[in-house]
C-alpha positions, 0 to 999 in steps of 0.5 A: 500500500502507498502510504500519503507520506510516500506519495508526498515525497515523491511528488516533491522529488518530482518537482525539485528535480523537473523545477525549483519550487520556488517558480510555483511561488506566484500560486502558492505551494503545492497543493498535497490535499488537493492532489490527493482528492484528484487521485482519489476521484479518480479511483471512485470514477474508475471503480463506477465505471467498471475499470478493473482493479488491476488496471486503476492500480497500476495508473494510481500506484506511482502517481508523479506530477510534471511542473514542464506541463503545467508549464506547456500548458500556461505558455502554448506560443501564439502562432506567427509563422506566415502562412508559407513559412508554415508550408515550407516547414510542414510540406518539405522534400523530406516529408514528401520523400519518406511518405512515398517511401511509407506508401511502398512499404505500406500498400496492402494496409493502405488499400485495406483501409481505401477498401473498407472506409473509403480513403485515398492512400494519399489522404492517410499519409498526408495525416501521418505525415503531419501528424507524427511525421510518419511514427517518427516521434517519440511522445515525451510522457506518461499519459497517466502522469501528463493527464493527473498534472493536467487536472491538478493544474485546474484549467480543464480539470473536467477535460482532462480527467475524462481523457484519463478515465477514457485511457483507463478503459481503453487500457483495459478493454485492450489488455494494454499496460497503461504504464507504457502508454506514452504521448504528448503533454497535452495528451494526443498519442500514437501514429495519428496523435488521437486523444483518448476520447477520440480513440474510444469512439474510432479506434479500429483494429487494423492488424486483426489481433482483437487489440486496439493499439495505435502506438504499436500498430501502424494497422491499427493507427490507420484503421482508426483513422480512416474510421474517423475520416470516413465518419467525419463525412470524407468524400473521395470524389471531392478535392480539399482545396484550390489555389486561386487568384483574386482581384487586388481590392478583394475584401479581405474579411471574406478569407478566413473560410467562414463565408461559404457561397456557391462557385459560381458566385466566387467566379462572379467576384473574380476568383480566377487561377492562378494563371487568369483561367476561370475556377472550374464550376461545379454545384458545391459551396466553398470559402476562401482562405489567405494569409491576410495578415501578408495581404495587408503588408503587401498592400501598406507597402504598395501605398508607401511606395505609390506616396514616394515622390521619387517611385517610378510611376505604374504606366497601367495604373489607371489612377496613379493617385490611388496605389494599385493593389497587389493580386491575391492569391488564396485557396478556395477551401472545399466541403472536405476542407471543413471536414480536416478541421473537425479533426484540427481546426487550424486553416493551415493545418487544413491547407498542409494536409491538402498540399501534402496529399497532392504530393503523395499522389501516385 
């Protein structure tokens, strides 16, 4: 039996030797009753929830407290990357490079899974890709640990303790030692980086062998998520997205993907390719995405530069008293498009998946 005492020392073990105690001074010290109550709620969900002994013993047995993930969690950085940057980070020749290599080493799971949920290869790997740069990463932490850590830390208590009970009964469910379940300090876990609530619902065994495990199993990590894929509505006929070029006096407030109108009414607004073509028209709804921010530094810079008074003047402007507008350029932003963001709500997360597919094709 793990006596309180045990359990205090080693909680203070733990934070001494991951940060000085004293960076906890703004907020008190460590809360030992608390931590406590939360493990013991913990036992009483599980226990109510019809989670064996065994496995609520062995996540309660060495509890440990992380202060790194409160910290992670106090300090998420505020996204800057443009949106290129972001493309040339995530959407680069050695992802492209090992994903082809990963559909060669992969193409009878990868059919299976085009077989049974209706996923294009492409699709999958663009997903792995990103996500975990194809298994690639090593999760950091012991989930049990990141989720206690999490709760204690209070901002999401309910979250993050119903993350927890979800990995208790998949622990169980799968004949899993949740000791050796090891993720990110936010939770996300496996080849497709799925929370535990999420694992639950979709999970799919991919390699037959009755378990669900999408640390181990690249089988059971794509199962899984080409379930949730196909459950998320993916349609395979459709694509994700389409560069475009708009006029230059486009209402910006129209590019955050919100606005959802008929193609014919973007072709009517000057939504052109790239190359002046008119967009393919078809009866479906899209939005536009760009990175606005770059927009309006393009645009403050043609104003500055049409106000200097020794700038060589635009010979096709037609007002030269008004600066003329760069072209935008944008990405019409299709049903499958909104279908990516359930699974991640970020535009440019949505825009790499789409870039990155279209690489992978064959």
């Amino acid at each position: 039996m793990i006596t309180r005492t045990f359990i205090a020392r080693l909680v203070g073990v733990v934070m001494v030797s991951v940060l000085p105690i004293t960076a906890y001074a703004e907020r008190g010290a460590f809360d030992i009753d608390r931590w406590y109550e939360i493990l013991d709620n913990v036992r009483t969900r599980a226990t109510s929830a019809g989670i064996s002994r065994d496995t609520i013993d062995a996540t309660l047995k060495y509890p440990a407290f992380i202060p790194s993930i409160v910290k992670s969690d106090k300090n998420q950085a505020e996204f800057k990357l443009t949106l290129d940057d972001y493309l040339a980070r995530t959407v680069n020749s050695r992802r492209i490079n090992i994903g082809r290599e990963m559909r060669t080493t992969y193409p009878t799971m990868l059919s299976r899974v085009e077989q049974k949920y209706n996923i294009q290869p492409h699709v999958i790997l663009a997903f792995w890709g990103l996500e975990s740069n194809y298994g690639q990463y090593r999760a950091a932490h012991k989930l049990t640990d990141a989720f206690l850590t999490l709760m204690y830390e209070g901002r999401r208590e309910t979250f993050f303790g119903n993350q927890l009970l979800a990995l208790m009964k998949i622990a169980d469910d799968n004949n899993l030692d949740i000791n050796d379940i090891r993720g990110s300090w936010a939770g996300a876990m496996g080849h497709f980086q799925f929370i535990p609530t999420t694992l639950q619902q979709y999970g799919a065994d991919g390699n037959g062998d009755g378990k669900i495990d999408i640390i181990h199993s690249v089988g059971d990590a794509m199962f899984s998520a080409g379930n949730y894929l196909n459950k998320l509505g993916w349609n395979p006929n459709e694509r994700i997205v389409r560069r475009v070029a708009l006029p230059g006096n486009f209402d910006i407030s129209l590019l955050d993907g919100k606005t959802k109108q008929p193609l014919t009414y973007w072709a009517a607004m000057g939504v052109t390719n790239p190359d002046g073509t008119p967009i393919p028209l078809a009866d479906m709804t899209a939005g536009l995405v760009a990175d606005v921010n770059l927009i309006q530094e393009q645009r403050a810079a043609a104003i500055a530069a049409a106000s200097n008074p020794n700038a060589i003047p635009d010979p096709n402007a037609i007002d030269t008293d008004v600066a003329p507008q760069p072209v935008i350029y944008a990405y019409l932003t299709y049903p499958n498009f909104y279908r990516i963001k359930k699974w991640n709500s970020s535009n440019w997360y949505a825009i790499a998946i789409a870039t990155l597919a279209d690489e992978l094709k064959q």
